[in-house]
PyMOL Python script that loads the backbone (N, CA, C, O; Angstrom):
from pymol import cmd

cmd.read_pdbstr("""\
ATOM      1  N   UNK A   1      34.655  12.418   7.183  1.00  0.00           N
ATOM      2  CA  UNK A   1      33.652  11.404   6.881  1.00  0.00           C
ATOM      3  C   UNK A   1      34.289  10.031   7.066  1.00  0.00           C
ATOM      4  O   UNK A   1      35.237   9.653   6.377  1.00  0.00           O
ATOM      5  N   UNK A   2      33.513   9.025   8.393  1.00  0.00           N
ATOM      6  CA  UNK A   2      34.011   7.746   8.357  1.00  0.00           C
ATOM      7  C   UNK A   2      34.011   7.184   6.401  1.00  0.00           C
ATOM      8  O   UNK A   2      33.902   7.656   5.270  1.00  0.00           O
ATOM      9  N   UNK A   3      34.216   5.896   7.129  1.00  0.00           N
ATOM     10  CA  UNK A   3      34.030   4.714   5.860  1.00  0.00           C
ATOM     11  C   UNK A   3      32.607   4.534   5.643  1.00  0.00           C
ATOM     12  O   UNK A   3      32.111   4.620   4.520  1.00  0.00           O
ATOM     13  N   UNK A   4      31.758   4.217   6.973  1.00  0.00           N
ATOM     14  CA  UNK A   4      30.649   4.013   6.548  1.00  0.00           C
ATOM     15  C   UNK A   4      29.755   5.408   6.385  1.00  0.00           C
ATOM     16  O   UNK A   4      28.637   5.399   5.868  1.00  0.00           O
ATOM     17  N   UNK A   5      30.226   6.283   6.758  1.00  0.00           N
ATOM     18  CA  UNK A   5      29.434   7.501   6.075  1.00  0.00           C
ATOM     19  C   UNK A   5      29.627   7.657   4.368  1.00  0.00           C
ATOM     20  O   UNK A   5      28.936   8.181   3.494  1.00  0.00           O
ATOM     21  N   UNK A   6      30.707   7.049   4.367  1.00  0.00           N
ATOM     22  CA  UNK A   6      31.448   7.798   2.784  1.00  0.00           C
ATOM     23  C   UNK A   6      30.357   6.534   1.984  1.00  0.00           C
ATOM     24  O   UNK A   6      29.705   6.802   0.975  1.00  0.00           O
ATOM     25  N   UNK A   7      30.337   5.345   2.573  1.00  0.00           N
ATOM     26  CA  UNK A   7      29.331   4.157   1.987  1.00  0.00           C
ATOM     27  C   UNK A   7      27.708   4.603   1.348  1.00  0.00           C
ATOM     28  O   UNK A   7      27.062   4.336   0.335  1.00  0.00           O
ATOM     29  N   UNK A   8      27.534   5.333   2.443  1.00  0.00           N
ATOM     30  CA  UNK A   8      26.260   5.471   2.249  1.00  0.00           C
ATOM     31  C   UNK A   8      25.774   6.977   1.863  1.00  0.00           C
ATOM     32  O   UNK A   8      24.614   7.379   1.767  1.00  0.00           O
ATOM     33  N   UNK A   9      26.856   7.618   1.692  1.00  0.00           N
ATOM     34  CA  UNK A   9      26.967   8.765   0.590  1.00  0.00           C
ATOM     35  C   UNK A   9      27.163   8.078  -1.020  1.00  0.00           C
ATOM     36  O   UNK A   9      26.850   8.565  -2.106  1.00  0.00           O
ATOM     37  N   UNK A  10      27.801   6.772  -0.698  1.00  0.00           N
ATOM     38  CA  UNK A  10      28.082   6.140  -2.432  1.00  0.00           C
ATOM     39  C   UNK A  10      26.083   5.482  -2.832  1.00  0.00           C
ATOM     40  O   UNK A  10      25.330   5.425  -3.804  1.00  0.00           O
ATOM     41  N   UNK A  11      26.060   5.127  -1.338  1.00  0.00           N
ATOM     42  CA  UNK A  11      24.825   3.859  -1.726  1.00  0.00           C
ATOM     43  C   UNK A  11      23.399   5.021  -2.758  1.00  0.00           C
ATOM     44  O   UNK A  11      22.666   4.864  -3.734  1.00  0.00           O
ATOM     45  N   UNK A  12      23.722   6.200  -1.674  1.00  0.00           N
ATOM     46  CA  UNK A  12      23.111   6.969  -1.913  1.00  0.00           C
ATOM     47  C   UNK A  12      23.372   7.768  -3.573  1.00  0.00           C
ATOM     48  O   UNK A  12      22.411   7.842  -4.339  1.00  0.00           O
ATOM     49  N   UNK A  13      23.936   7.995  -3.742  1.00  0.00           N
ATOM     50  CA  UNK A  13      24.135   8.512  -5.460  1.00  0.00           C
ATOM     51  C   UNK A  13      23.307   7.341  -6.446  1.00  0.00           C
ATOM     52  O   UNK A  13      22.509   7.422  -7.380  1.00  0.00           O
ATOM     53  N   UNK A  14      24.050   6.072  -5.592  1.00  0.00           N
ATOM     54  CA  UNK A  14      23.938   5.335  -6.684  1.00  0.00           C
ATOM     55  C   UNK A  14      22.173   5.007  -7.071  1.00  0.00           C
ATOM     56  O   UNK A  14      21.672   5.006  -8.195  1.00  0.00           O
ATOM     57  N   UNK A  15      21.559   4.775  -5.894  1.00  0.00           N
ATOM     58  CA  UNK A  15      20.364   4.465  -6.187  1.00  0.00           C
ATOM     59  C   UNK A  15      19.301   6.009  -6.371  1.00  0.00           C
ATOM     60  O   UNK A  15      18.076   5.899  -6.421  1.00  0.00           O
ATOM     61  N   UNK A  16      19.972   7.320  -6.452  1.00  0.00           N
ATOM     62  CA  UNK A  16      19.776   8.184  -7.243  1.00  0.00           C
ATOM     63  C   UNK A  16      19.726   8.456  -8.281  1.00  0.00           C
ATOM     64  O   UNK A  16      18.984   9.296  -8.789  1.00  0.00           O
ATOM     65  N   UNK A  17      20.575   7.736  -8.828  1.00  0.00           N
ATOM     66  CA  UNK A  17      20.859   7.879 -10.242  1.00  0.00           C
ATOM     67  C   UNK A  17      19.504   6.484 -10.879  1.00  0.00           C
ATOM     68  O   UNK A  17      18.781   6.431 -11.874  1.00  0.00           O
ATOM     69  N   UNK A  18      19.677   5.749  -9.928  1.00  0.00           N
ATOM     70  CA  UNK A  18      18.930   4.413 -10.818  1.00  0.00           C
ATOM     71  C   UNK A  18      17.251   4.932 -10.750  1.00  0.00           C
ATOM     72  O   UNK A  18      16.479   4.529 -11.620  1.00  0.00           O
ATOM     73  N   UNK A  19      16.913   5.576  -9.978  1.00  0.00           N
ATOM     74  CA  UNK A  19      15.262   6.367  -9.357  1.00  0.00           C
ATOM     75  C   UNK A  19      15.425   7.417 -10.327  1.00  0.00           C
ATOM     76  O   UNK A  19      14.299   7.708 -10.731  1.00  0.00           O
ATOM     77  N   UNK A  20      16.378   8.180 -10.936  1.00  0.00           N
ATOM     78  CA  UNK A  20      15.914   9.257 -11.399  1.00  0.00           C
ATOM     79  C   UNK A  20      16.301  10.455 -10.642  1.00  0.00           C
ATOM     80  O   UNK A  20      16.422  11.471 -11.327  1.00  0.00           O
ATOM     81  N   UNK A  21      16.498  10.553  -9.525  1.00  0.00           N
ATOM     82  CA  UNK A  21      16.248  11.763  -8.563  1.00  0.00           C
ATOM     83  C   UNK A  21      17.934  12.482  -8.125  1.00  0.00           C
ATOM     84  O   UNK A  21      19.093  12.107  -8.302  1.00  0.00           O
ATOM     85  N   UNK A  22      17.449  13.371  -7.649  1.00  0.00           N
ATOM     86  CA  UNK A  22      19.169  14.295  -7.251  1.00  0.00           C
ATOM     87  C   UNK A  22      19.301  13.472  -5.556  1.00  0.00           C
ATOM     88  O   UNK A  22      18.471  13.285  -4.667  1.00  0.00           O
ATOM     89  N   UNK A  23      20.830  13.123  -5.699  1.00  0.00           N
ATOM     90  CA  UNK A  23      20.839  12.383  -4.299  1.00  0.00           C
ATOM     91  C   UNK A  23      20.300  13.358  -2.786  1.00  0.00           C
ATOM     92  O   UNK A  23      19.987  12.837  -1.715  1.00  0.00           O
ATOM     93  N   UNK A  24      20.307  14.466  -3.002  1.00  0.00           N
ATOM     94  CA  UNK A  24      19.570  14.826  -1.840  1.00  0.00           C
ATOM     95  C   UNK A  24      18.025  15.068  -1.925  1.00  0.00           C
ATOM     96  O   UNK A  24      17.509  16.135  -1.592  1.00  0.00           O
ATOM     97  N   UNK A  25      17.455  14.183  -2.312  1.00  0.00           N
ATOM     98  CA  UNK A  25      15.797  13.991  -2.752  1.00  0.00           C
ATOM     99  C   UNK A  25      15.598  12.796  -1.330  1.00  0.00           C
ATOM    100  O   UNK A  25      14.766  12.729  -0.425  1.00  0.00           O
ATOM    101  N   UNK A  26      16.883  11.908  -1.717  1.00  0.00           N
ATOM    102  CA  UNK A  26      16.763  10.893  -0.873  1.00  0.00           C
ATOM    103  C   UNK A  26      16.448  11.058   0.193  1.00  0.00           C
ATOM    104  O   UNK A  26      16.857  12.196   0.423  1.00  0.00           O
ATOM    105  N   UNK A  27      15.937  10.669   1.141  1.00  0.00           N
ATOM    106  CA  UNK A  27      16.062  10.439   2.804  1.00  0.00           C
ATOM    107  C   UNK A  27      16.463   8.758   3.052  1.00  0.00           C
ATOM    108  O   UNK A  27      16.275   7.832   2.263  1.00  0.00           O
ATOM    109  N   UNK A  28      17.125   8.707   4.529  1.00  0.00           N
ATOM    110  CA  UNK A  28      17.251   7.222   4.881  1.00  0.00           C
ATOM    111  C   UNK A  28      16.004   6.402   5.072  1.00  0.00           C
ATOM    112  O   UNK A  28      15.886   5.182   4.956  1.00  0.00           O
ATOM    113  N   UNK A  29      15.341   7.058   5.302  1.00  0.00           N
ATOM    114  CA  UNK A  29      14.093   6.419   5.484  1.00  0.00           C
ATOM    115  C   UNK A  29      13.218   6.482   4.583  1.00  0.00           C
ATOM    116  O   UNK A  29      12.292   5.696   4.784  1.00  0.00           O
ATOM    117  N   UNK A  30      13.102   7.266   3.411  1.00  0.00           N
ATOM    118  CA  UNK A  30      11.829   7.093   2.581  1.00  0.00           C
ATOM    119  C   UNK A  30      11.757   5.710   1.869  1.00  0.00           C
ATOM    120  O   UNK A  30      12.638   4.874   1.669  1.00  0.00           O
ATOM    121  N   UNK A  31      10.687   5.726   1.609  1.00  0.00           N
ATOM    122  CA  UNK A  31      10.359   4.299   0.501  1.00  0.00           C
ATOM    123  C   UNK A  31      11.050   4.549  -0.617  1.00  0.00           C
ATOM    124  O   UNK A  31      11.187   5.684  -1.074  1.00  0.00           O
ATOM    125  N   UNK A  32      11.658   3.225  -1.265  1.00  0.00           N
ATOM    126  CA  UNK A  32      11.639   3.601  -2.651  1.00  0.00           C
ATOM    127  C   UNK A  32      10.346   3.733  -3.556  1.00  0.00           C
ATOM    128  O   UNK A  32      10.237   4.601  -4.422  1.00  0.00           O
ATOM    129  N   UNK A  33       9.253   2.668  -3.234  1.00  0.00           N
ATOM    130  CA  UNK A  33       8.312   2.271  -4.057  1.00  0.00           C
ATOM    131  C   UNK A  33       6.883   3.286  -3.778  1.00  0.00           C
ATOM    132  O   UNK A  33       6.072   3.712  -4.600  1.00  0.00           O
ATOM    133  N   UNK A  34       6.946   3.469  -2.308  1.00  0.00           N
ATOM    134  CA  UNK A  34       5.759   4.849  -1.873  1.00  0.00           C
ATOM    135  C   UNK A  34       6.580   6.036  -2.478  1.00  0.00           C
ATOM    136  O   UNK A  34       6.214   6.357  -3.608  1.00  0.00           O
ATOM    137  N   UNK A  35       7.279   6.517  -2.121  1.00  0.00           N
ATOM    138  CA  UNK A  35       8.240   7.443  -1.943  1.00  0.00           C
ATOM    139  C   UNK A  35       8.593   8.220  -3.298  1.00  0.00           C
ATOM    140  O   UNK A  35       8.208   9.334  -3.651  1.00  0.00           O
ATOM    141  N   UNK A  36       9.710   7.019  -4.173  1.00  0.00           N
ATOM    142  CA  UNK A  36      10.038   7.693  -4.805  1.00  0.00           C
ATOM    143  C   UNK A  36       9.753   6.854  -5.972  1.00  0.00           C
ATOM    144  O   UNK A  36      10.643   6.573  -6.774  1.00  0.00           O
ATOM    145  N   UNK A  37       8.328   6.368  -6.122  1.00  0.00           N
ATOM    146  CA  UNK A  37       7.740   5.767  -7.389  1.00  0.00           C
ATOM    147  C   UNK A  37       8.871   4.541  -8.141  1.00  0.00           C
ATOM    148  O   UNK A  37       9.096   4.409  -9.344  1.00  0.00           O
ATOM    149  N   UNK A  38       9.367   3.868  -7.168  1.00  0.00           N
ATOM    150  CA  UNK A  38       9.865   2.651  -7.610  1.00  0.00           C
ATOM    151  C   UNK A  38       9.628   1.494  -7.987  1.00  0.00           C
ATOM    152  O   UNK A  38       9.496   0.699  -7.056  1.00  0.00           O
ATOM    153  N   UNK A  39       9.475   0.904  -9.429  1.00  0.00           N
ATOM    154  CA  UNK A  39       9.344  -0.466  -9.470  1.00  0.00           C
ATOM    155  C   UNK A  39      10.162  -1.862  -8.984  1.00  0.00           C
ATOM    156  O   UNK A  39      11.125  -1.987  -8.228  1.00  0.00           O
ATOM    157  N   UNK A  40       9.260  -3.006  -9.846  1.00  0.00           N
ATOM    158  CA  UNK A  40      10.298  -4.151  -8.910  1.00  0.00           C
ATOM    159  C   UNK A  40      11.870  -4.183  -9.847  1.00  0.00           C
ATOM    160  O   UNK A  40      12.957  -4.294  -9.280  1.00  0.00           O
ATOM    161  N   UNK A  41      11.715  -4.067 -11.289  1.00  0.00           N
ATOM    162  CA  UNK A  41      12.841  -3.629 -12.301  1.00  0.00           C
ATOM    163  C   UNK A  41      13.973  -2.438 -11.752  1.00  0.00           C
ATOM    164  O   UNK A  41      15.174  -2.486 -12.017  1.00  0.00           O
ATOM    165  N   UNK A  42      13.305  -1.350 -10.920  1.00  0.00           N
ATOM    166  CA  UNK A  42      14.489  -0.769 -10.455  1.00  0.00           C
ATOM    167  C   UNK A  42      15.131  -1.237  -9.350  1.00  0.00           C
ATOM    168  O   UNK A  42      16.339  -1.109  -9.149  1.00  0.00           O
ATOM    169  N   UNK A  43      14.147  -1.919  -8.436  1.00  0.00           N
ATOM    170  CA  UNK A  43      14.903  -2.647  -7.292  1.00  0.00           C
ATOM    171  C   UNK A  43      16.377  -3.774  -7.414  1.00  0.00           C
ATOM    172  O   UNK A  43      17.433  -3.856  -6.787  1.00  0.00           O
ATOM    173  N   UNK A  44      15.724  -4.574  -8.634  1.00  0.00           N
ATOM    174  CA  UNK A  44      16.523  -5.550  -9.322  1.00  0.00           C
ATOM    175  C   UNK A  44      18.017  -4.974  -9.630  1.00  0.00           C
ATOM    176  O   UNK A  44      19.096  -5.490  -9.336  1.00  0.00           O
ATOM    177  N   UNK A  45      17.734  -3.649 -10.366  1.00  0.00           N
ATOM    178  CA  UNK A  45      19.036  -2.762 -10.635  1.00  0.00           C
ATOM    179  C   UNK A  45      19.595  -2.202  -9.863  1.00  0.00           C
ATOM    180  O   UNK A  45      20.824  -2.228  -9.929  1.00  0.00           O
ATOM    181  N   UNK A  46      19.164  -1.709  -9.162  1.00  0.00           N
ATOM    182  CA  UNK A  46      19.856  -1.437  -7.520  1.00  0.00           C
ATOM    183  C   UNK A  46      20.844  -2.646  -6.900  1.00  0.00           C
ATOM    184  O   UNK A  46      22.069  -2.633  -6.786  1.00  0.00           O
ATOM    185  N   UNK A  47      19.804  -3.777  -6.512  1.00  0.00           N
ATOM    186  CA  UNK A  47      20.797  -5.035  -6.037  1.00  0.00           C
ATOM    187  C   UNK A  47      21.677  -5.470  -6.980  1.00  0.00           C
ATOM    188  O   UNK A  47      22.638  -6.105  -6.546  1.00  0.00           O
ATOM    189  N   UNK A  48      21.609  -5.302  -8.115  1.00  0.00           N
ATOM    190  CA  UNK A  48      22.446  -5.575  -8.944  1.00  0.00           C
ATOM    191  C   UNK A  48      23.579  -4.523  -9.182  1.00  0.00           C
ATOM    192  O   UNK A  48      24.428  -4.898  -9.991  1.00  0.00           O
ATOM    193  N   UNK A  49      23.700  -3.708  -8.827  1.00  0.00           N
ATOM    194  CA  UNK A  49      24.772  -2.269  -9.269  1.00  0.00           C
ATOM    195  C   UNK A  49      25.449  -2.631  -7.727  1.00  0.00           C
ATOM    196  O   UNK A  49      26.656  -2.786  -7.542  1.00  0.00           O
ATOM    197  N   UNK A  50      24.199  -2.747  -6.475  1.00  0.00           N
ATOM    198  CA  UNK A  50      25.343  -2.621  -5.276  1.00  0.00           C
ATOM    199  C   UNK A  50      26.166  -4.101  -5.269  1.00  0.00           C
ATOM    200  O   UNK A  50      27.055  -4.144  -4.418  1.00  0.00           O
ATOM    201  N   UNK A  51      26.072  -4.806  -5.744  1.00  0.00           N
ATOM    202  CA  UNK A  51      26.895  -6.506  -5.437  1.00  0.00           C
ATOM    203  C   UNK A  51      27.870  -5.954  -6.807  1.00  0.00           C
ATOM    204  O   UNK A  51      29.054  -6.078  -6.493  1.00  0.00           O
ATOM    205  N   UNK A  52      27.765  -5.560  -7.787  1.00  0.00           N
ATOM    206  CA  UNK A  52      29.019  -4.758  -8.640  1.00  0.00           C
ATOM    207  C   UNK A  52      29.401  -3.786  -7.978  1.00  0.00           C
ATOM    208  O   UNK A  52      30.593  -3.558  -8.179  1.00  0.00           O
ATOM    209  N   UNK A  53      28.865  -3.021  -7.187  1.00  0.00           N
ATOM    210  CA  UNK A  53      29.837  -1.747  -6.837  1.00  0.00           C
ATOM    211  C   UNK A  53      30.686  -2.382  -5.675  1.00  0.00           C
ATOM    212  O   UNK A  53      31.913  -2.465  -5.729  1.00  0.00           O
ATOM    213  N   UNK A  54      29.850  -2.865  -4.515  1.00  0.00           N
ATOM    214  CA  UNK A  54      30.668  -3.155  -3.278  1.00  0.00           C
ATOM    215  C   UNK A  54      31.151  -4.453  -3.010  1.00  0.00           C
ATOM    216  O   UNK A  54      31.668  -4.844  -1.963  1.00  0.00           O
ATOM    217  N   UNK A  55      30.881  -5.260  -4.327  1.00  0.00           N
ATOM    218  CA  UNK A  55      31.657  -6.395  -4.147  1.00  0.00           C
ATOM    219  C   UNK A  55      30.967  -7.362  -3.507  1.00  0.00           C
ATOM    220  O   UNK A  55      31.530  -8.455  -3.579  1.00  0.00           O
ATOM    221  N   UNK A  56      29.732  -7.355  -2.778  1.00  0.00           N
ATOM    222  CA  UNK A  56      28.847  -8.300  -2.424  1.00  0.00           C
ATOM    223  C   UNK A  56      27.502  -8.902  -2.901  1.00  0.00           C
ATOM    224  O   UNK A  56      26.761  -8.644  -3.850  1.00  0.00           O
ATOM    225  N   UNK A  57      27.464  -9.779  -1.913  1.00  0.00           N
ATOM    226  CA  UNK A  57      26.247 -11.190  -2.801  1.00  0.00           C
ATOM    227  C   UNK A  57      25.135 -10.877  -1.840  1.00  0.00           C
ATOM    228  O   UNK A  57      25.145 -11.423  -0.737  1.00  0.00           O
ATOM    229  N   UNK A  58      23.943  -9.841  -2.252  1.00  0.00           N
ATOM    230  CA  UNK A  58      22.913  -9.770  -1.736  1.00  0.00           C
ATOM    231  C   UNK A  58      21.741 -10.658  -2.017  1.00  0.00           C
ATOM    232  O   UNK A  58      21.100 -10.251  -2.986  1.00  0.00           O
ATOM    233  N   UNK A  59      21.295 -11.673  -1.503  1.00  0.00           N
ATOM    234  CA  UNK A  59      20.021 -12.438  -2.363  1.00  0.00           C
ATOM    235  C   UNK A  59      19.054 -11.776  -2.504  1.00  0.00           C
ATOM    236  O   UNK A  59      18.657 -10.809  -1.854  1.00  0.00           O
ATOM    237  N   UNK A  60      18.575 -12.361  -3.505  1.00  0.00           N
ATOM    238  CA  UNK A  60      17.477 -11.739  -3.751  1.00  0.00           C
ATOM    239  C   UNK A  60      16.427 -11.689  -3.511  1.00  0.00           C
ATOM    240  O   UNK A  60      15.712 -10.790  -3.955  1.00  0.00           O
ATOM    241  N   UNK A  61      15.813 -13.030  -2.408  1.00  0.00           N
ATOM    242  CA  UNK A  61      15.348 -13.264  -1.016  1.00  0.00           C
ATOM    243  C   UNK A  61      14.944 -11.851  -0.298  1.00  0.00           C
ATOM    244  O   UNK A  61      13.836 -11.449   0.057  1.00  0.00           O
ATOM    245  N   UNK A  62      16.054 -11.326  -0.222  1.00  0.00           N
ATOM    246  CA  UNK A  62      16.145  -9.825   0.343  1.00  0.00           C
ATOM    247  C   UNK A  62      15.446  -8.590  -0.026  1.00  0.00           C
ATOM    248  O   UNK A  62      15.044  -7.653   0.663  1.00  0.00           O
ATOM    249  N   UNK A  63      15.397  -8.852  -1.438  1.00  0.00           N
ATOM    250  CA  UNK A  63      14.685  -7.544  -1.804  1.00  0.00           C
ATOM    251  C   UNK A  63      13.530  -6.804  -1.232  1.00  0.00           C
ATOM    252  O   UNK A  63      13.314  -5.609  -1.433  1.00  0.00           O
ATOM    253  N   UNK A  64      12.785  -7.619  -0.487  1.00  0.00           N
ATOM    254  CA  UNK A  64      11.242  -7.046  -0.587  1.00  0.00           C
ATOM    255  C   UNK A  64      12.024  -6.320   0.758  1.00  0.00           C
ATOM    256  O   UNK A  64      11.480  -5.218   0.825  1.00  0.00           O
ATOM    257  N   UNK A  65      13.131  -6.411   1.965  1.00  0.00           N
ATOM    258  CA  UNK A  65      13.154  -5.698   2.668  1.00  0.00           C
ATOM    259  C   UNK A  65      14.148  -4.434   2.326  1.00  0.00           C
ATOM    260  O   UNK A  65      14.363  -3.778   3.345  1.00  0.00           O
ATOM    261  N   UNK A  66      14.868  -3.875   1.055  1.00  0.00           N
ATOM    262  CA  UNK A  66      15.442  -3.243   0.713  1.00  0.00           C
ATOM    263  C   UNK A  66      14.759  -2.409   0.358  1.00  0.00           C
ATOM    264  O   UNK A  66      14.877  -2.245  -0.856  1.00  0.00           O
ATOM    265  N   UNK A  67      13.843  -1.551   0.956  1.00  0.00           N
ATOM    266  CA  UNK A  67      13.135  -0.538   0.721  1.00  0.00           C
ATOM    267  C   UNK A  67      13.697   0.804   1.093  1.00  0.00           C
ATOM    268  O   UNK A  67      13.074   1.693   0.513  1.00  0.00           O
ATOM    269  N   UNK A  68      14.488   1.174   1.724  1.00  0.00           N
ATOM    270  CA  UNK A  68      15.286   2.380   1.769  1.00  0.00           C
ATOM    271  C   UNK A  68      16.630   2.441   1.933  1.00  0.00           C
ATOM    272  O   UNK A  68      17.142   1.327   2.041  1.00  0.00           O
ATOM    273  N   UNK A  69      17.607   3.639   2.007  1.00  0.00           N
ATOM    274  CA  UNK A  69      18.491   3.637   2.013  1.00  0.00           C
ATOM    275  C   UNK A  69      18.638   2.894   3.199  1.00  0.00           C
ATOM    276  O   UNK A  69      18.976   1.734   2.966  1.00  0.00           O
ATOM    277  N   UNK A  70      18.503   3.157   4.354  1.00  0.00           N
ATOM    278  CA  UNK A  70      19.253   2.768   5.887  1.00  0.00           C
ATOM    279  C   UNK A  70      19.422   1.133   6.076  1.00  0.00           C
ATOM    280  O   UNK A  70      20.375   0.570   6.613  1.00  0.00           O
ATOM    281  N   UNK A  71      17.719   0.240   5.234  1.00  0.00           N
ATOM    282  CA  UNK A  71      17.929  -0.696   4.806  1.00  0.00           C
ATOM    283  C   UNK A  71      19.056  -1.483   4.104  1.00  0.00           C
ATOM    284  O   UNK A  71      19.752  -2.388   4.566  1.00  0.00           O
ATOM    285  N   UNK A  72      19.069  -0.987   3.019  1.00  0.00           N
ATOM    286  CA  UNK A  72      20.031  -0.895   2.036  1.00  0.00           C
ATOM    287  C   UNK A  72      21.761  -1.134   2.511  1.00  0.00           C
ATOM    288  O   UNK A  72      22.470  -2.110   2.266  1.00  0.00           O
ATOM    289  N   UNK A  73      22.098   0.076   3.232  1.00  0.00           N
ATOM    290  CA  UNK A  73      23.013   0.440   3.764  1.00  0.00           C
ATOM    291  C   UNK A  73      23.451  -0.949   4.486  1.00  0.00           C
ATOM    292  O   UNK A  73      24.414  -1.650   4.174  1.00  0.00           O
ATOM    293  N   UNK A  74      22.413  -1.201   5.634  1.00  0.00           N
ATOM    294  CA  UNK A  74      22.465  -2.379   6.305  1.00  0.00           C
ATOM    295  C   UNK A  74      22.829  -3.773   6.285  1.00  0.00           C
ATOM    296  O   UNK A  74      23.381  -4.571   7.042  1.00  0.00           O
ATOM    297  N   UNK A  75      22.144  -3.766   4.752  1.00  0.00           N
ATOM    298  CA  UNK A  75      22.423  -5.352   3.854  1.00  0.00           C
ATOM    299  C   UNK A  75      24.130  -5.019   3.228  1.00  0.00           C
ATOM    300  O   UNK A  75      25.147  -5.714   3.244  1.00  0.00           O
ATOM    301  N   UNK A  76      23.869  -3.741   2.747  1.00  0.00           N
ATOM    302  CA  UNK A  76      25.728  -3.843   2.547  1.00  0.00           C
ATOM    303  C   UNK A  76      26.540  -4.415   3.633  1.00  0.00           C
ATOM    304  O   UNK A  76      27.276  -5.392   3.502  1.00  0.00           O
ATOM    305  N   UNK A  77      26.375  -3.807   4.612  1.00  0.00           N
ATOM    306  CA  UNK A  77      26.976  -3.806   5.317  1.00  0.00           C
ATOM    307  C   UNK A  77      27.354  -5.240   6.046  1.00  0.00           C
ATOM    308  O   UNK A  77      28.478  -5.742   6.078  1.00  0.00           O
ATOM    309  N   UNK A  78      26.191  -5.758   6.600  1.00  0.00           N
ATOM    310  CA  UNK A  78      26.007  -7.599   6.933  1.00  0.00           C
ATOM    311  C   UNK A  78      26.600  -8.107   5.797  1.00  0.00           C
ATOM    312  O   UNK A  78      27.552  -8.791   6.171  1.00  0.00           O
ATOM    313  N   UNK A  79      26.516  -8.112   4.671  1.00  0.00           N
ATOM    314  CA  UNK A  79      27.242  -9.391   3.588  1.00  0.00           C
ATOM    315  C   UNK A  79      28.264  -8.646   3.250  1.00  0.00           C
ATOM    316  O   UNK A  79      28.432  -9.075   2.108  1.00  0.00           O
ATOM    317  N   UNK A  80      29.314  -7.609   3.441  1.00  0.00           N
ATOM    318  CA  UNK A  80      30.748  -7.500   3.255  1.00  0.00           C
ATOM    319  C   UNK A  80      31.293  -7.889   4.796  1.00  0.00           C
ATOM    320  O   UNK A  80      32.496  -8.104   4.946  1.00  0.00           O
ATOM    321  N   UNK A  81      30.454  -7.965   5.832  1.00  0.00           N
ATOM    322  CA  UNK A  81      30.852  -8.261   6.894  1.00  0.00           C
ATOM    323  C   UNK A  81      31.296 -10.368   6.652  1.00  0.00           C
ATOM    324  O   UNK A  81      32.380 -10.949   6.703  1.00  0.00           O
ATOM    325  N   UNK A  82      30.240 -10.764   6.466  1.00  0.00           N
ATOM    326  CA  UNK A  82      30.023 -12.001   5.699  1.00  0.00           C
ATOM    327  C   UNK A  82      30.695 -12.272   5.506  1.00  0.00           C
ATOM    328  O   UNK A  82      31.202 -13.122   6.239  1.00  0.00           O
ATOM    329  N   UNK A  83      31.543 -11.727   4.054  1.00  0.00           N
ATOM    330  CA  UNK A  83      32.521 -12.320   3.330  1.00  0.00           C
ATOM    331  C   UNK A  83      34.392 -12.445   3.992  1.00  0.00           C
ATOM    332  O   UNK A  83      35.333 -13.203   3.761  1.00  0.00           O
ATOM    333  N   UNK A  84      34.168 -11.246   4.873  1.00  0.00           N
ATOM    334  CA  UNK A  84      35.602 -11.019   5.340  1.00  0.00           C
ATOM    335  C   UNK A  84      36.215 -12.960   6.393  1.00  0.00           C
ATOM    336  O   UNK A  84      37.341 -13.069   6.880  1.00  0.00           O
TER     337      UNK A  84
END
""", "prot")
cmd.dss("prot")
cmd.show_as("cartoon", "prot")
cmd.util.cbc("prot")
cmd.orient("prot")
């Protein structure tokens, strides 16, 4: 498993755990909010757990496009790119 596989095996637990659901419920593509009955309070906790977990500054500007993992993944990915 690359780095960024092992990433988005983490991104993935994590916003499992914050939804409620077993990380293989997830898909990269499902909604959080169609999908897997997400509010705007869990979204908030999500961006907030990934800028504590991976060390980056996601705005919050961003949120409304953080609707799935692959999304997700993506914004990690651009703002640790960012910071280097």
């Amino acid at each position: 498993m690359d780095k960024n596989e092992q990433q988005l095996a983490d991104i993935r637990e994590m916003v499992a755990e914050v939804l409620e659901l077993e990380p293989e419920e997830l898909t990269d593509t499902g909604d959080f909010m169609e999908d897997y009955g997400a509010d705007s309070l869990r979204a908030i906790e999500i961006l907030a757990r990934l800028d504590k977990q991976f060390k980056v500054e996601i705005p919050q500007a961003e949120l409304p496009d953080l609707r799935n993992l692959k999304a997700v993944h993506a914004a990690v990915l651009r703002h640790s790119a960012a910071k280097s």
